[in-house]
Structure formats: structure tokens, C-alpha cells
N, C-alpha and C positions, 0 to 999 in steps of 0.2 A: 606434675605438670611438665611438658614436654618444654627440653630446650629448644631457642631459636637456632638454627645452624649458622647465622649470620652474628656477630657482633652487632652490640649496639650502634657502633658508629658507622659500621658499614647498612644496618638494617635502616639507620637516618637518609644515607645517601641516598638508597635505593625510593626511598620512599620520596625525597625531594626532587631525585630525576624524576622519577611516577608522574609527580604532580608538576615540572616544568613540560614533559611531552604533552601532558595534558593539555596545559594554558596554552603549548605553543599550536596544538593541533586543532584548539577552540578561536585562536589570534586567526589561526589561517583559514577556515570557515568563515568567520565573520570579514575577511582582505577578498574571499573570493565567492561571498554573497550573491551577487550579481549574476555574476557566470553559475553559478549552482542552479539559481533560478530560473535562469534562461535556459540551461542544459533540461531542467525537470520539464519544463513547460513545452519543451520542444519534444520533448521523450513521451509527453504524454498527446501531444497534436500527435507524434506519430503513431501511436497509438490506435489513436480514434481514427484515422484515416487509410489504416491499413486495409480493413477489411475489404475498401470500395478499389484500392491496388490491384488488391489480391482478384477479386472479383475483373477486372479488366484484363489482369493476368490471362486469366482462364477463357476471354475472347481474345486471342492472341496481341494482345495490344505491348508492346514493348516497356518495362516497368520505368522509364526517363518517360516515356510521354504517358502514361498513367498518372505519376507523381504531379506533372505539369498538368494534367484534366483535373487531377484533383483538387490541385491549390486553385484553378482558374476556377473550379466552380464553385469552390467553398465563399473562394474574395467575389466571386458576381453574387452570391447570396447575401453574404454581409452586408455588400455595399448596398446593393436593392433595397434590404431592409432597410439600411440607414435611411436612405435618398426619400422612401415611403416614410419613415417616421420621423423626421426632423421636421417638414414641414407641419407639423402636427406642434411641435412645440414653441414655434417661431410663431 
């Protein structure tokens, strides 16, 4: 059986930093939960609304006022839909 090249007590250290970067890297995930969520959720609307950019692109439409047709048409959809189905449950 092969020796460890580290001492015991130095193979401890290493193993107890290991496991504090750990905790401290799992502490700092769960402090910055919120923003992580919001970053995902925005990463993935942009996502989903590239293609119609892109597509506006391609009719010379300037990619600021693409981005702005897109959110205006997305939030007049939503809202339409609400304003149609709310009165249904009221």
C-alpha cells in the first residue's frame, strides 16, 4: 500500500479547508438564492425571445427597438389573456 505524500496532520487540514470552502460556497448559494433565480429566469426569457430579435433583425429593424416589440408584445398577450380570463373566475 502506497504512502500518502502528506502527513497525517497536514492530510487533516487539507481535508477540513476541503470541507469549510465547501460550506462556505453552499452559505453563499443559499445568501444569493434570489439573484440566481432571477439571473436563470431572465437567461431563459432571453432565450425564448431571441429567435423573434433575430428574426426582426433580418427585416432591418434595430436590435433596441426589436427587444422593445418584443417585450410589448409578449406583456399585451399576457395581459389580454388575463383581462379575458379573470372575468371568468370572478
Amino acid at each position: 500500500m502506497k504512502n500518502s505524500p502528506l502527513s497525517p496532520t497536514r492530510q487533516f487540514i487539507v481535508n477540513v479547508m476541503i470541507v469549510l470552502v465547501a460550506v462556505l460556497i453552499v452559505w453563499l448559494v443559499y445568501i444569493l438564492r434570489d439573484f440566481i433565480g432571477l439571473f436563470l429566469f431572465s437567461c431563459f426569457f432571453a432565450l425564448l425571445l431571441a429567435p423573434f430579435v433575430i428574426r426582426l433583425k433580418k427585416w432591418k429593424i434595430p436590435d433596441v427597438l426589436g427587444i422593445l416589440m418584443t417585450f410589448f408584445s409578449v406583456f399585451l398577450i399576457v395581459s389580454l389573456f388575463l383581462v379575458s380570463i379573470i372575468p371568468v373566475f370572478i
